[in-house]
TORPA-4810 file (N, C-alpha, C, O; in nm, 3 decimals):
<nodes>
NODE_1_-0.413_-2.727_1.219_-0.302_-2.701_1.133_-0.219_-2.589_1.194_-0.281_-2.486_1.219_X
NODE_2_-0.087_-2.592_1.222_0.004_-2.510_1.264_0.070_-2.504_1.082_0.097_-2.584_0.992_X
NODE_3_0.071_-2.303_1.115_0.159_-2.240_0.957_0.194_-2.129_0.975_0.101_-2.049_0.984_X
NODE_4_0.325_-2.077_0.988_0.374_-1.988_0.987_0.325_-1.873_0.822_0.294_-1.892_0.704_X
NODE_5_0.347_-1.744_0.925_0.297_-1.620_0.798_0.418_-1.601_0.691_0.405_-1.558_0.577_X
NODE_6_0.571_-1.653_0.769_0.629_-1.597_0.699_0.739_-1.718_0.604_0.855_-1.707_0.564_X
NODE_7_0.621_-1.853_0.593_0.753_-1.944_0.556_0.790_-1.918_0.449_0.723_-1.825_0.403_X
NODE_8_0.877_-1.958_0.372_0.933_-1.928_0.217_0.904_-2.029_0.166_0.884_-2.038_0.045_X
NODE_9_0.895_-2.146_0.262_0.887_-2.277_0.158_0.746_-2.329_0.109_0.734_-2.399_0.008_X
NODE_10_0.628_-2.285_0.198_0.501_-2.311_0.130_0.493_-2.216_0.200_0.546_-2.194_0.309_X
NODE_11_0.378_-2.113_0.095_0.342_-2.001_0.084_0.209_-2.032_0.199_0.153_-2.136_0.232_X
NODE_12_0.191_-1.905_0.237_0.083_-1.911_0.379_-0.069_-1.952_0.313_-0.158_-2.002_0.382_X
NODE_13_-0.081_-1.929_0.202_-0.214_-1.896_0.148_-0.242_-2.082_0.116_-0.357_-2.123_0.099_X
NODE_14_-0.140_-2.163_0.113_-0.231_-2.265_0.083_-0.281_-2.351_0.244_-0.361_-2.443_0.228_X
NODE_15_-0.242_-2.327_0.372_-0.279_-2.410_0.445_-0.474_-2.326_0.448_-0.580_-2.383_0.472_X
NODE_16_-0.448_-2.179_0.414_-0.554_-2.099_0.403_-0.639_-2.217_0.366_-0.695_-2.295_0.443_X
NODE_17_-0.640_-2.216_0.187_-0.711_-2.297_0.119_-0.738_-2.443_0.149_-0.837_-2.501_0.105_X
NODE_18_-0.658_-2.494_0.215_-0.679_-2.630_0.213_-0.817_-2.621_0.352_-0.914_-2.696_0.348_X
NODE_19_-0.804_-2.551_0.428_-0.866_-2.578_0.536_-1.023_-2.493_0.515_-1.107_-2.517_0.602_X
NODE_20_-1.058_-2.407_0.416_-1.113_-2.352_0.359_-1.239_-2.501_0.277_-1.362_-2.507_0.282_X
NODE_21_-1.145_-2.592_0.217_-1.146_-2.725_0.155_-1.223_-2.862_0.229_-1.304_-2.954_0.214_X
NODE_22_-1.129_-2.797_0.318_-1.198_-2.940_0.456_-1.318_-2.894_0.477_-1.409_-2.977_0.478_X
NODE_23_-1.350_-2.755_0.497_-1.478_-2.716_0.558_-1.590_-2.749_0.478_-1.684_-2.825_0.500_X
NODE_24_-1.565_-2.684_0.391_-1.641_-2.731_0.238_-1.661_-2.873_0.247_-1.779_-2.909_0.247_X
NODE_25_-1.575_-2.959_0.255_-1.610_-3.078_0.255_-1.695_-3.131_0.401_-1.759_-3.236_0.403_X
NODE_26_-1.688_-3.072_0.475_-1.788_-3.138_0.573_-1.664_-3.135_0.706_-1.701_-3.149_0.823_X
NODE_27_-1.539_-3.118_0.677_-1.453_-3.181_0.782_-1.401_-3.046_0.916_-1.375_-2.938_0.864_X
NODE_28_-1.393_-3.048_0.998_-1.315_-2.944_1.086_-1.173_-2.923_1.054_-1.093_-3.011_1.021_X
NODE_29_-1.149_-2.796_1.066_-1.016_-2.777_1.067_-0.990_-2.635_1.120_-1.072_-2.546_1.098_X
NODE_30_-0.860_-2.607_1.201_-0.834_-2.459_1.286_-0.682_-2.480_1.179_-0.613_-2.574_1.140_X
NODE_31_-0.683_-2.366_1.167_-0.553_-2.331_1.134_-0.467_-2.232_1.253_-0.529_-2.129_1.279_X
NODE_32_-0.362_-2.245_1.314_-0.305_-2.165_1.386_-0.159_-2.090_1.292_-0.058_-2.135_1.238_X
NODE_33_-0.211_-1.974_1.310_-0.106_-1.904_1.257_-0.002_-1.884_1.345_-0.036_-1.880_1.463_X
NODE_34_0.194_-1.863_1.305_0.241_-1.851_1.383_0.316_-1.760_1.328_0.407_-1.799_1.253_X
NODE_35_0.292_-1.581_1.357_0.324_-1.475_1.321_0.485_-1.468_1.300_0.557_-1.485_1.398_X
NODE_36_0.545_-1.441_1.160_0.683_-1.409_1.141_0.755_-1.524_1.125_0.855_-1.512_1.054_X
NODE_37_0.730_-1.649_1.180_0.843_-1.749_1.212_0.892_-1.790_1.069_0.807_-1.770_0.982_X
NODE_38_1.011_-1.843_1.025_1.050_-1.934_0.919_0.947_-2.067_0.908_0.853_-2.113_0.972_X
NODE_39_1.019_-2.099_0.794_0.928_-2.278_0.749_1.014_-2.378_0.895_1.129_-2.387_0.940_X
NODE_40_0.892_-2.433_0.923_0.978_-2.490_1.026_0.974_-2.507_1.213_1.031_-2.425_1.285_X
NODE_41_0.909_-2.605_1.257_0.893_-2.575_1.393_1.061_-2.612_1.431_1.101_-2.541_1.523_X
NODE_42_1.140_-2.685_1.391_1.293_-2.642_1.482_1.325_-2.531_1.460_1.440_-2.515_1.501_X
NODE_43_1.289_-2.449_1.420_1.337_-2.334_1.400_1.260_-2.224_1.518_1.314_-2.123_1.564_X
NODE_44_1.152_-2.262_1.544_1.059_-2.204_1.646_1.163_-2.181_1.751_1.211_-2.075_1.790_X
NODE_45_1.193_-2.333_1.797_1.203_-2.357_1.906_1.304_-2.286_1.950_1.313_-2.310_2.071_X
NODE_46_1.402_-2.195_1.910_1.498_-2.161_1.950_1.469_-2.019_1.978_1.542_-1.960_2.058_X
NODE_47_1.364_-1.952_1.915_1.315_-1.840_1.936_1.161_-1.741_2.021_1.070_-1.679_1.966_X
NODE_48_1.184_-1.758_2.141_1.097_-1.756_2.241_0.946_-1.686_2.173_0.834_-1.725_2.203_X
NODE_49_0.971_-1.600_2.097_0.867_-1.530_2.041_0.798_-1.579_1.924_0.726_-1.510_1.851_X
NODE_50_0.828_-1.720_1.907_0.733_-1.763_1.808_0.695_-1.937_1.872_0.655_-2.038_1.813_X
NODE_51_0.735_-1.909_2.036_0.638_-2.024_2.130_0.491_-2.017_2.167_0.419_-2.109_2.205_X
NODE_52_0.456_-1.864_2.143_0.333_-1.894_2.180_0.211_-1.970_2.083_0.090_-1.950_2.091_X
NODE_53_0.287_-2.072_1.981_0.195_-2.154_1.941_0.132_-2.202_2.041_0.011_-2.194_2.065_X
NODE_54_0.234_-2.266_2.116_0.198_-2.415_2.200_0.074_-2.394_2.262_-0.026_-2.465_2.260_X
NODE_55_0.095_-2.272_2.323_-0.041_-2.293_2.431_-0.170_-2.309_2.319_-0.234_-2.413_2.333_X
NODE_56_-0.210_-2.229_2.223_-0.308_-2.243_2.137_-0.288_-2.429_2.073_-0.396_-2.486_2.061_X
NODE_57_-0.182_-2.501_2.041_-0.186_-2.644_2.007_-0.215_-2.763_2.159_-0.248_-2.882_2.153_X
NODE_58_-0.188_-2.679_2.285_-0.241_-2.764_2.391_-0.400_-2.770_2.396_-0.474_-2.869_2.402_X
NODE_59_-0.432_-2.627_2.394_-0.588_-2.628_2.420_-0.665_-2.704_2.310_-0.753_-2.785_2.334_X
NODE_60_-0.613_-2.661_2.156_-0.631_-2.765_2.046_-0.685_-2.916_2.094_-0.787_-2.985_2.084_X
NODE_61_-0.538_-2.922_2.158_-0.542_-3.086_2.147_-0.621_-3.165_2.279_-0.686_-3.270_2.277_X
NODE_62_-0.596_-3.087_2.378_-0.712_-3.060_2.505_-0.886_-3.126_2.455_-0.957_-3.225_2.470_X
NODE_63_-0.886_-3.002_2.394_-1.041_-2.967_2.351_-1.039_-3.154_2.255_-1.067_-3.263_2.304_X
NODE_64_-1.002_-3.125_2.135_-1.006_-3.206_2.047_-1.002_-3.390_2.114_-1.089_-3.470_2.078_X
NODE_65_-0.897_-3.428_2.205_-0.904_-3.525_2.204_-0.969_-3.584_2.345_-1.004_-3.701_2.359_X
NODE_66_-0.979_-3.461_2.464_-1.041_-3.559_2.569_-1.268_-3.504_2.538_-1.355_-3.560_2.604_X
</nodes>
């Protein structure tokens, strides 16, 4: 799960809980926080300092799918 700390439009605390939820239920889940940014990965993208998701969603997806 990619979630920004600072979206306005869903509050940070529920990707918290939901993934909190999965675990509980038996399922994996990472949440990556993405410090300060708005709701919104187009909005990332224009601002160099809230890219360093990616590398943490490559290794993610690295790890996860091969």
């Amino acid at each position: 799960m990619l979630h920004s700390s600072r979206d306005e439009d869903v509050r940070y605390e529920q990707p918290l809980e939901m993934c909190e939820k999965m675990k509980a239920a038996g399922a994996h889940c990472n949440l990556i926080t993405v410090e300060g940014a708005p709701h919104g990965m187009d909005h990332w993208e224009r601002h160099p300092e809230f890219l360093r998701y990616k590398k943490a969603l490559i290794e993610w997806l690295d790890k996860t799918l091969n």
